[in-house]
N, C-alpha and C positions, 0 to 999 in steps of 0.2 A: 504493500500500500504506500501511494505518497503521501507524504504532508501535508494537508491544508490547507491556502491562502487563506485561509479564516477561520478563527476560532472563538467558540461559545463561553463569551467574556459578557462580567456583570456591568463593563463600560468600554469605550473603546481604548484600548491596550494601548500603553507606548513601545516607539518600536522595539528597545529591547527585552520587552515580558514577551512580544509576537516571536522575536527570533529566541527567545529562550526556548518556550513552547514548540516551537518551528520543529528544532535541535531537539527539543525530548522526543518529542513522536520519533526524529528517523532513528534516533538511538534505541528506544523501544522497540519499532519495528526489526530494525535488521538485527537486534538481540546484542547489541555493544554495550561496556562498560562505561559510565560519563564521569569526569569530572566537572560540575558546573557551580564557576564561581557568579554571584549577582549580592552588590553590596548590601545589605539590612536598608531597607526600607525602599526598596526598590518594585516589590510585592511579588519579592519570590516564590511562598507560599500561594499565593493567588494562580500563578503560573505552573507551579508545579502540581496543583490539582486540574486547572483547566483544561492543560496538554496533557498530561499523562490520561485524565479519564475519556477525554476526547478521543485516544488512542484504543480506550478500551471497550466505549462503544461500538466506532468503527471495526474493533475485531471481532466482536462478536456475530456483528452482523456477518459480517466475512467469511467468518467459520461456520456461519449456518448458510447462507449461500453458496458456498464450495461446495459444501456438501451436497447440496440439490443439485446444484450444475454436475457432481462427478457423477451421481445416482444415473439422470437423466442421460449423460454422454456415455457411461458403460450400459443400459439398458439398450441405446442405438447403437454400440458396438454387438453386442451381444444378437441384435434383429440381423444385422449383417452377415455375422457369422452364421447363422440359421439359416439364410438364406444360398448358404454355401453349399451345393450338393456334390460338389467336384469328387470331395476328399471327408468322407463319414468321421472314419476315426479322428481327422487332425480335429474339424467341428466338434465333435462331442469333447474332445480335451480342452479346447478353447471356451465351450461354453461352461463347463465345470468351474472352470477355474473364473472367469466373467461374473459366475452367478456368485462365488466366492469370495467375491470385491462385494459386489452390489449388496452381499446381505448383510459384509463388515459394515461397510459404508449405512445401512439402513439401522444397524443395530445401535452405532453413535447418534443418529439422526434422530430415533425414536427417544433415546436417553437426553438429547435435548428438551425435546417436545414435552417431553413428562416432567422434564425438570424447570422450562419455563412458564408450564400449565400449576404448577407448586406454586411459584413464586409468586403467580399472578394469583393466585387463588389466597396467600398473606394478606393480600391490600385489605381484600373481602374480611377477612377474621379481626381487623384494626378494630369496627367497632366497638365488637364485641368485647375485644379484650379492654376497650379502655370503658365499657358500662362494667367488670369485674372490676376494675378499680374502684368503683363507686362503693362496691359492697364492703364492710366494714369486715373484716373475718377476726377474730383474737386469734392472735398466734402464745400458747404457753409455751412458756421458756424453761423447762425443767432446771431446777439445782443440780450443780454436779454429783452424783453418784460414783463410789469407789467402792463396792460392798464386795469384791472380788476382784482376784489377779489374773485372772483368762487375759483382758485387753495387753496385759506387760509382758506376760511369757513369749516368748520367739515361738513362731508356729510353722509351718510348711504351708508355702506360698500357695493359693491357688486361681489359675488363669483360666479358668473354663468362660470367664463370663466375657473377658478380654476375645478369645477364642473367636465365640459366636460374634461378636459386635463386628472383629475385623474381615469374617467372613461375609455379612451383612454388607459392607461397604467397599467390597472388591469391585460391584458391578456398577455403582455409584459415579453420575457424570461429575466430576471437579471442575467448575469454572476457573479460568482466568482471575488471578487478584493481583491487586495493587497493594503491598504493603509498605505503606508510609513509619517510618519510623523518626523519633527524635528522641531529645535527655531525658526532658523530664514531662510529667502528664500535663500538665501548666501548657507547657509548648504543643503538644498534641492536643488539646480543646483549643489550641487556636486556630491550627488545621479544622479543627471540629466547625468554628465561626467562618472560616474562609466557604467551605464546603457549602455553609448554608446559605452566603451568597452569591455563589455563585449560580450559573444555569443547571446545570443537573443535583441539586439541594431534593426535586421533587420525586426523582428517577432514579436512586442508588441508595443502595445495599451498604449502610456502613456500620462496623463495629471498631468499637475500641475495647483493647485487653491492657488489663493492667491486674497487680497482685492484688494476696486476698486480703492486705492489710489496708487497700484502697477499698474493696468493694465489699468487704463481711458487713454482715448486717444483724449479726447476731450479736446481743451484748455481752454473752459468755464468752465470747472470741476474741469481738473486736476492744475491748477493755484490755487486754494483754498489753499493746501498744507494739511490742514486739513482732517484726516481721518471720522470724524465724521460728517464737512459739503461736502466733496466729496459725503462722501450715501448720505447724503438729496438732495443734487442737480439732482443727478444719477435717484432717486426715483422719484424726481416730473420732467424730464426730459422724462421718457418716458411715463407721460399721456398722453392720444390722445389730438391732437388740434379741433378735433369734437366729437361728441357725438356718441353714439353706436349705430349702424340701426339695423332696425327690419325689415322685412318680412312680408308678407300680415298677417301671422298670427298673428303679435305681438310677433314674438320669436327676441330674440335678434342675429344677424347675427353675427356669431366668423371673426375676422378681422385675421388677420399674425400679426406672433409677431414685432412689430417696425412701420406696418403702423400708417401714419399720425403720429408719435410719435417725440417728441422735439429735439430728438438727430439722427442727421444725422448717425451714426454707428451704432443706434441699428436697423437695418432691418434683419428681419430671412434670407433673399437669401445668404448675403456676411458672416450674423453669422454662417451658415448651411455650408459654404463654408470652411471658417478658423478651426472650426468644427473637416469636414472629414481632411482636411492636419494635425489639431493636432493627430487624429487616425494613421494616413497612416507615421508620421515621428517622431521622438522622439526632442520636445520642449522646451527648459526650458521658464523661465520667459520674459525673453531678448528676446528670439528668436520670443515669441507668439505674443508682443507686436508690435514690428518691422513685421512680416507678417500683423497682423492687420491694422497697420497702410497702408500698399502696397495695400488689400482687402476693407480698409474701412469698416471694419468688427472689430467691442468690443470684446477685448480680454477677458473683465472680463466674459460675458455671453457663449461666446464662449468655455472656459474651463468652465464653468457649465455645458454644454449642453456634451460638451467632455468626462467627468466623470463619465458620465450614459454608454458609451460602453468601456470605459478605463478599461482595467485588471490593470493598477497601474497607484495609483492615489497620489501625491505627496502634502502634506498640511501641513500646520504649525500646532505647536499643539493646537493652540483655538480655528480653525476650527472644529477639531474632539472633544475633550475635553469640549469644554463650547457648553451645549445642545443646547441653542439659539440660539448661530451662526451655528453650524448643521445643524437642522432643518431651519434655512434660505438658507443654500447652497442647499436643499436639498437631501443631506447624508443620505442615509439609511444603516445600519451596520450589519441588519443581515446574518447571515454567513460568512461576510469578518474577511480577516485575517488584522491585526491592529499591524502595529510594529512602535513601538516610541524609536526612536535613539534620544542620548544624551540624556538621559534620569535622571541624576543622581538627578538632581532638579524639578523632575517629581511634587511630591508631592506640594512643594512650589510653580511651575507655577502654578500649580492648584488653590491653597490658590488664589496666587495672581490674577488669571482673576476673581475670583468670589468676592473678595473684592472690597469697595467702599469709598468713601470717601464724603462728599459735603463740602463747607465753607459759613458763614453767606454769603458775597457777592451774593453767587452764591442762594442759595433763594431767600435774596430780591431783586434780579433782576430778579430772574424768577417767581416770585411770581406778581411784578409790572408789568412785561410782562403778564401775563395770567389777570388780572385784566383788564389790560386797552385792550386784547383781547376780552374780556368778553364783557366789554362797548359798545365796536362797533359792536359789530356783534351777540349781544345774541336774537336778534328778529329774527335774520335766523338758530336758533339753534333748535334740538328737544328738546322736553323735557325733554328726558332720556340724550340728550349729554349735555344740559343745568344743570342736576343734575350732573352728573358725573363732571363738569368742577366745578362747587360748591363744592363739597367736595375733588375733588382736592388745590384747594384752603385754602378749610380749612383745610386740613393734613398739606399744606405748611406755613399756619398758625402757628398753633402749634410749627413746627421745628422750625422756627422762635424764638417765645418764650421763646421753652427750649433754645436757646444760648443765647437770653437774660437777662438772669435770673440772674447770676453769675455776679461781676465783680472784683474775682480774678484769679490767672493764678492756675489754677488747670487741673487733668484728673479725670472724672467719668465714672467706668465700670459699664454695666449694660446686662444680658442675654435679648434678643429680645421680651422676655413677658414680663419682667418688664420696658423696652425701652418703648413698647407701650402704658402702662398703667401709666407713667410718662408721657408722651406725650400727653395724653390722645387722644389718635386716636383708642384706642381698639374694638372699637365699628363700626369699617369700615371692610368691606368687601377689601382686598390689592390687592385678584388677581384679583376681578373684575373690582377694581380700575385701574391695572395695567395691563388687556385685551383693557379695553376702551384707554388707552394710547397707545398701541401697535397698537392697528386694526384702530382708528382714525388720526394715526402719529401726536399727539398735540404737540410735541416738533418740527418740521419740521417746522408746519404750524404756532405757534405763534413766530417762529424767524421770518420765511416770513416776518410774518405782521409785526416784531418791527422793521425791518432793511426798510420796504416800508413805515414808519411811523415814525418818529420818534418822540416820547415823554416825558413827564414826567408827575412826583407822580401828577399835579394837574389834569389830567382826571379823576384818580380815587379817588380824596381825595376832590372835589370842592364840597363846599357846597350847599347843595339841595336847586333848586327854588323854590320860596313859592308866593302864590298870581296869579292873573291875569297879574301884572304890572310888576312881574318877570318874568315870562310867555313869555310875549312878548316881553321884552326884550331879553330874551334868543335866540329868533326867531330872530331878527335883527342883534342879533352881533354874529348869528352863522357861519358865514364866516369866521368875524374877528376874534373871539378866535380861528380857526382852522386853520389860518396862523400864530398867535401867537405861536399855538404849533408844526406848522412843524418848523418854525424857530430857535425856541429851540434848542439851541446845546449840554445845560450843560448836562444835562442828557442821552444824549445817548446811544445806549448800543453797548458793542463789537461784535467780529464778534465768540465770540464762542457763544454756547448752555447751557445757566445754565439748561434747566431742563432737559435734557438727563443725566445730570451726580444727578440731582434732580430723576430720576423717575427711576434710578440706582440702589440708596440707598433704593429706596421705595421697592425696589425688593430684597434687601436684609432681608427685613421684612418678607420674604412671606419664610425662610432658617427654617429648624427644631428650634424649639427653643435651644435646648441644646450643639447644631453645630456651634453656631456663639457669637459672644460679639460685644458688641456698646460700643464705646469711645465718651464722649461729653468735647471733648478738649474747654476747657472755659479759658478768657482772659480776663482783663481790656478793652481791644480794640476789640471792638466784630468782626471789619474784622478780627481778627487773630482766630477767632471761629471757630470750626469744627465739624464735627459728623464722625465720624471711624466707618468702617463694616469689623469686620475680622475673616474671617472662618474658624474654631478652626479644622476642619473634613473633607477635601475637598473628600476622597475616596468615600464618599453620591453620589459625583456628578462622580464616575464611574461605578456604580452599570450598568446602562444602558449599558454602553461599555462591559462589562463582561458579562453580560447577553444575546446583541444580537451578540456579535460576535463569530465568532469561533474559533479563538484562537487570544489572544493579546501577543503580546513579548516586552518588553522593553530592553534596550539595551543602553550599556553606556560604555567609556573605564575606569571607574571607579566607583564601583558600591555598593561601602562599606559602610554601612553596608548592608547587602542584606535584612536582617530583616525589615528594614523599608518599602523594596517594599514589603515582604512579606506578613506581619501583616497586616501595614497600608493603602496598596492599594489594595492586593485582598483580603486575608481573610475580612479585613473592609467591602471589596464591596460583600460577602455574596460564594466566591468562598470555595470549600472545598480545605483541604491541600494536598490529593492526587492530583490535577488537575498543580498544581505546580510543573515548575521542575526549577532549575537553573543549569547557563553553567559558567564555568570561565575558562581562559587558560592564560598561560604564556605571556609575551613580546617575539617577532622573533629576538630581539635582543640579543649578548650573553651577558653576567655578565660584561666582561673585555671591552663592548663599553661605559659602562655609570660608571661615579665618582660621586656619592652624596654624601658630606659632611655636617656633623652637626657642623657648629661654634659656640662655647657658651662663649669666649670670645674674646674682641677686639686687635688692637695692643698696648697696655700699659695695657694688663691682666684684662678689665674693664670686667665684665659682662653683654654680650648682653641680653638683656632682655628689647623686644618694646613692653611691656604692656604702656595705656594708660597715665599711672604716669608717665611712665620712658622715654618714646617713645621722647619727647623732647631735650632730654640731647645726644641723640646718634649721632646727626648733623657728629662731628667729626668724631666717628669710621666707618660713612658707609661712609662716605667719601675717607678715606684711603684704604676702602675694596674695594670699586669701583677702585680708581685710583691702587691697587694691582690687582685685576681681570684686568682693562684691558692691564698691563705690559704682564700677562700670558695667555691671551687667543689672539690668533689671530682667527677675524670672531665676528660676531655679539655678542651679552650681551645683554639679555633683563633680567630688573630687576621688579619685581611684590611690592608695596608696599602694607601697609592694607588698604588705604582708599584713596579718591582725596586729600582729607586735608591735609595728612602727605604728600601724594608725591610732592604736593606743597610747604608744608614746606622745604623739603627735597632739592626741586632744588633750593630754596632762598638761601639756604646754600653754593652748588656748582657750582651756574651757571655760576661764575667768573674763578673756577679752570679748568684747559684745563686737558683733560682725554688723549690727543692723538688719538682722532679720535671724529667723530660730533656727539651729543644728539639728540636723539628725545624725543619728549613725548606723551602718550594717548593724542588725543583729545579729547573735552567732547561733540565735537558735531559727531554724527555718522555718517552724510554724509564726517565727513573729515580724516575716518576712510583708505581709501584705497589709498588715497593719500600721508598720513603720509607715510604706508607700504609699497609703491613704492616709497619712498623718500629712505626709512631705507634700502630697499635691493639694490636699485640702489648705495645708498653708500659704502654697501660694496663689489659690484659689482666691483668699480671702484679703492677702495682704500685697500680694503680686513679688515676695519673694522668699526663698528658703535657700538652706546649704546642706547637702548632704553627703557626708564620709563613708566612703565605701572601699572593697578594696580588689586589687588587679585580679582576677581569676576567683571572686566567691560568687556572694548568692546574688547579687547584682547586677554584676559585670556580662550577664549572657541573657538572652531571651527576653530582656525586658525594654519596653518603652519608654526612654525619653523625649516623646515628642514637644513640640512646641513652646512653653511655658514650663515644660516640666525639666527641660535643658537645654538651657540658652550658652552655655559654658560647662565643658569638661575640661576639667584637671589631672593631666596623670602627673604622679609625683615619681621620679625615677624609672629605671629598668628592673621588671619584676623577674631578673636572675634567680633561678635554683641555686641551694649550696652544692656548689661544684665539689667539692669536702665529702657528699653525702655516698657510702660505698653502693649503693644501687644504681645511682646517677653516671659514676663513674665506671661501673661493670657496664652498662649500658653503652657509653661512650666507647669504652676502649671494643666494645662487641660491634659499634657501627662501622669505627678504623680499620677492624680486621674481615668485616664481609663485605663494607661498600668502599674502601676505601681510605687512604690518610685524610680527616678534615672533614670525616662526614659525622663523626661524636660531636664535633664541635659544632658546623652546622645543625645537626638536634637542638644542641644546647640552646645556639640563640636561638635556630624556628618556635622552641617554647614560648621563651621571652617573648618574642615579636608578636606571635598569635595572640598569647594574650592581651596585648597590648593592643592589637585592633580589634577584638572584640569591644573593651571599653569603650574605643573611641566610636564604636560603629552602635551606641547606644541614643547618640543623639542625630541629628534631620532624617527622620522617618518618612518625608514625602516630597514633592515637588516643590511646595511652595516654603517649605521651613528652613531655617537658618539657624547657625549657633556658629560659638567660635571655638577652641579648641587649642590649648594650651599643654605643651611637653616639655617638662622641667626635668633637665637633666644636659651635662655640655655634651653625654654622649650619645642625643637623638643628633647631633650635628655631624656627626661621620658617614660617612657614603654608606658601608655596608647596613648601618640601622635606619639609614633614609631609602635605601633600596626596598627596604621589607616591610614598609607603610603599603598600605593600600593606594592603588595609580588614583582614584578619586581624591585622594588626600593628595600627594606627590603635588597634583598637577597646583593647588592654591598655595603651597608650602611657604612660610616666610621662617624667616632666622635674623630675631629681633634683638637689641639687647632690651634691658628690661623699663627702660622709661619711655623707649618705642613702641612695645610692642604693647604697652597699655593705651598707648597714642592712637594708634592703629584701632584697639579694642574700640575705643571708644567714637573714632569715626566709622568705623563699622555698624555699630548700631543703631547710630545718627543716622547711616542712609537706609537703616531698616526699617528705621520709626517713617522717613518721608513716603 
């Protein structure tokens, strides 16, 4: 199919949303990988659902019209051959095989039909389902019951119901999807808003997934707060509270998904319900959770089940990205198209879901946990789970050991076969070790038991009875010691999970050997002990994505260097270099809305320069820069610092001088993220100005809007440099030297720095008509290679002021904005 000349836009497009669009279709179509850079506020988002779904209607259509045209062309092939009387036998061979197309070909064709006759037949059940809302139902919330240890024992797995479902959906037509991805859910409902204004809002199929700590609706669950004991609840919440029937034959009878199950929300009628209205309306997060609640129907199972007929499907990126949470949603990706917005720290999200950490506490507490699990319940164990929990034990063993070995404060690097063989656990089979952890759920099942139990080291550390006379004594005072050790308070354990973040690490073991490094952070105080897993290679873990999909596009409004998507994440993942195309286009704003200034020094001629040496002594000069920004800017100031540290330092310094108008700061907790920013805009709502301290790479700095009024002026203070010092940083570095070359560690190092540093700035002029100025303190934005790696929108306005000009400059700036 070609591209277009036009596309189903909610206004008429500038030219570069048209050629962004343009460029997605042919890169969707002919199944290539994109790089497409479009700076923030250009209305990337807009484009990237207008062209990519524009591509996906057109295919459908396509692919049901092929189809008819092939039916129809091999049925006149087929007349033809019939009408062949020359030669008997070659006709009847030709027609065999003819009718053998035409019945393939009719057997997809009818799986469409049935499956768009489904879809269409949703719209119809909308009512319906939204007069079930109306109806008021009480849902009871049972108390937790613990009245027996069936749920904690290790049992023998069984898959008969998996079995049946997957044969069920062998014959099942799979649409075509569009899976949009971004960071955080925040960023996808904004997708969510994009989608609704756009043309096809009335006509698509959209689900968003996200965890069950976003979408539980239960308050026995979602009270936890914890993302990790939310699954384990969720998990052991919908076992049956009976056992499975069988039928005269001894066949096990398939129940519905949620009967007898612990959680009053998960029953398939009300899930199957919320379902269709997710198909039939366009939901975000907010929306799905509030219907479920009205339905009594689980939002989380609900967009699962949604996603299987959703043409786009909206997910964070470690959904798609880390194979194991995938393969739990169950995601299948062949043929879908896969676009990952905000993309620029593509790479390093990657690094970082696959990385692990443990600390001594966190072993030998789950180490004493799995012990005194063992104790009590190894006579209802099998053999094989009774082995498997023994050499788990003894791998956590060892860990142990190695952090106590040392007791100076040191770091030791080690590649993951010489980890092992230090450890000495080489000799263990990892994945099987880490099947039986996964299929058994041991890490759920011995919290259970240590939180319904409480104990200490002397269950498993009391010495052995010996004799008749011990014997029986042991008999007599087995009550008594077993009220001695519920009573026990000292030992207790908390309400997290050591071995999930234990069987973590274990699974970092099972990573290519030459893909990862192990850090055994060692201390005088062995709590402050640790073991580091950091993967040197994350593009390993996209092969899959590139392989089954059919075209991936990443997408960022800053996207420099593009080399690093190129090399690092396809060529790495095994793509050829023809299959690659990238996109990059201008800012929609002109040159003469935006003032970037380079200050390099202060007011008394000091030299700015916030390297970590210097970064102390500057108290004073941002001081005055501030209280001079805000004489000249009327409207909001947000200022970007390099770390929390300094920007704390920072306001100890100022937080007595009055700026003429109110301070805000980042907060460091993220739920009080939206509260601060309706504090900040409201103020300058009211008063027409505010200041807000933020800092380079936090909860600020990315996906948020400072349009208009809301950033008339951004402040970055310095170059927000990693400690070069740091032994991960540096393993990393010296691992970029030795596979891409001398100078490509270093290159990482500053692409860090830089990116970050245009995401900040790419916070304020959000559209055609807005303006702001834009301020970079430090003398070393004045060097060619840190002015090379600004964004070319910025580049092209660039000035390099000293500092009583470029305030000069600020202020006739604004002067011609106000005319």
């Amino acid at each position: 199919m070609e591209a277009p000349e036009e596309f189903d836009f909610p206004f008429q497009p500038y030219s570069i949303q048209h050629n962004f669009m343009k460029c997605l279709y042919d890169v969707i179509e002919n199944k290539k990988l994109g790089i497409f850079e479009s700076p923030t506020g250009t209305g990337k988002s807009l484009s990237i659902i207008c062209g990519a779904i524009r591509w996906l209607k057109d295919h459908n259509n396509y692919e049901r019209e092929w189809l008819e045209s092939q039916i129809i062309e091999l049925q006149n092939q087929k007349c033809k051959v019939s009408s062949n009387t020359s030669d008997w036998l070659s006709t009847q061979s030709q027609e065999i095989e003819l009718t053998r197309k035409i019945n393939e070909l009719k057997i997809q064709h009818n799986r469409i039909i049935d499956y768009d006759t489904k879809m269409e037949n949703l719209k119809k059940k909308k009512n319906d389902i939204h007069k079930k809302k109306l109806i008021k139902r009480e849902v009871i919330v049972e108390k937790e019951k613990n009245d027996d240890d069936d749920d904690i024992v290790l049992e023998v797995g069984n898959n008969a119901d998996e079995e049946e479902e997957s044969e069920e959906c062998e014959s099942k037509y799979k649409p075509t999807k569009i899976f949009i991805c971004s960071r955080t859910h925040s960023q996808l409902s904004q997708f969510v808003g994009e989608i609704l204004k756009s043309p096809f809002a009335k006509d698509l199929r959209v689900a968003s997934l996200a965890s069950r700590q976003t979408y539980c609706i239960n308050p026995n669950v979602n009270k936890l707060k914890n993302s990790s004991l939310i699954n384990e609840k969720c998990l052991d919440k919908q076992k049956k509270l009976t056992k499975s029937k069988t039928d005269v034959d001894g066949r096990v009878v398939k129940k519905q998904k949620g009967e007898n199950s612990k959680c009053p929300y998960y029953k398939q009628g009300p899930i199957e319900d919320l379902k269709d209205l997710t198909l039939t309306e366009v939901l975000d997060v907010e929306d799905l959770v509030k219907n479920g609640k009205q339905l009594n129907a689980c939002p989380y199972y609900s967009s699962r089940l949604a996603a299987e007929d959703a043409e786009v499907v909206l997910v964070p990126y470690n959904t798609i990205l880390h194979k194991a949470t995938r393969e739990a949603n169950g995601i299948d990706l062949k043929g879908s198209v896969i676009v990952i917005d905000e993309a620029h720290n593509l790479l390093e999200a990657m690094a970082q879901m696959h990385n692990s950490e443990v600390n001594y506490n966190q072993i030998d507490q789950g180490l004493l946990q799995v012990k005194c699990y063992k104790q009590r319940f190894h006579a209802r164990f099998s053999p094989s789970n009774l082995l498997s929990i023994n050499q788990l034990i003894f791998v956590m063993t060892k860990l142990q050991q190695l952090l106590e070995k040392s007791n100076q404060v040191k770091t030791n690097t080690f590649t993951v076969e010489n980890f092992v063989v230090t450890a000495k656990i080489d000799n263990f089979n990892m994945f099987r070790l880490l099947k039986f952890c996964k299929e058994s759920r041991i890490a759920q099942k011995v919290r259970t038991y240590a939180l319904k139990y409480p104990f200490d080291k002397g269950i498993v550390e009391k010495p052995t009875k010996k004799g008749i006379r011990d014997f029986l004594s042991s008999i007599g005072n087995k009550n008594e010691t077993q009220t001695e050790i519920a009573d026990e308070k000292a030992s207790q354990f908390s309400l997290t999970n050591p071995l999930l973040a234990i069987i973590s690490f274990l699974e970092s073991l099972t990573y290519s050997y030459s893909d990862g490094r192990i850090f055994i952070h060692n201390n005088d105080d062995n709590t402050k002990t640790k073991l580091q897993f950091l993967l040197l290679n994350p593009s390993q873990n996209f092969q899959d994505i590139v392989k089954l999909a059919r075209s991936v596009i990443v997408a960022g409004g800053t996207m420099k260097p593009s080399g690093e998507f190129k090399n690092r994440l396809y060529i790495n993942s095994g793509a050829p270099l023809e299959r690659i195309v990238e996109f990059s286009c201008d800012h929609i704003i002109p040159p003469e809305n935006i003032l970037p200034i380079i200050i390099t020094e202060g007011p008394n001629k000091e030299k700015l320069i916030f390297n970590y040496e210097q970064r102390m002594t500057m108290g004073g000069s941002i001081k005055e820069i501030i209280r001079e920004t805000c004489k000249s800017v009327r409207g909001g100031i947000v200022v970007f610092f390099p770390s929390y540290n300094y920007e704390n330092w920072v306001w100890q310094q100022i937080k007595d001088f009055s700026f003429g108008r109110t301070v805000f700061r980042e907060p460091h907790d993220s739920s009080s993220v939206d509260s601060v920013l309706k504090s900040y805009a409201d103020a300058i709502h009211k008063s027409g100005n505010a200041l807000l301290l933020s800092v380079v790479g936090g909860k600020l700095s990315e996906g948020l809007n400072f349009s208009d009024d809301l950033g008339r002026c951004i402040i970055v203070v310095g170059l927000p440099y990693a400690n070069i010092t740091a032994p991960d940083l540096k393993e990393k570095m010296t691992y970029l030297d030795k596979t891409e070359g001398s100078g490509a560690g270093k290159m990482f190092y500053e692409g860090m720095c830089m990116k970050a540093v245009n995401q900040s700035i790419g916070r304020a002029v959000r559209h055609k008509n807005d303006y702001a100025t834009i301020l970079l303190l430090d003398e070393r934005y004045s060097r060619t290679p840190v002015k090379e790696a600004l964004p070319d929108w910025i580049k092209k306005s660039l000035k390099l002021f000293r500092y009583k000009e470029a305030f000069e400059n600020m202020q006739k700036f604004f002067e011609e904005k106000k005319v």
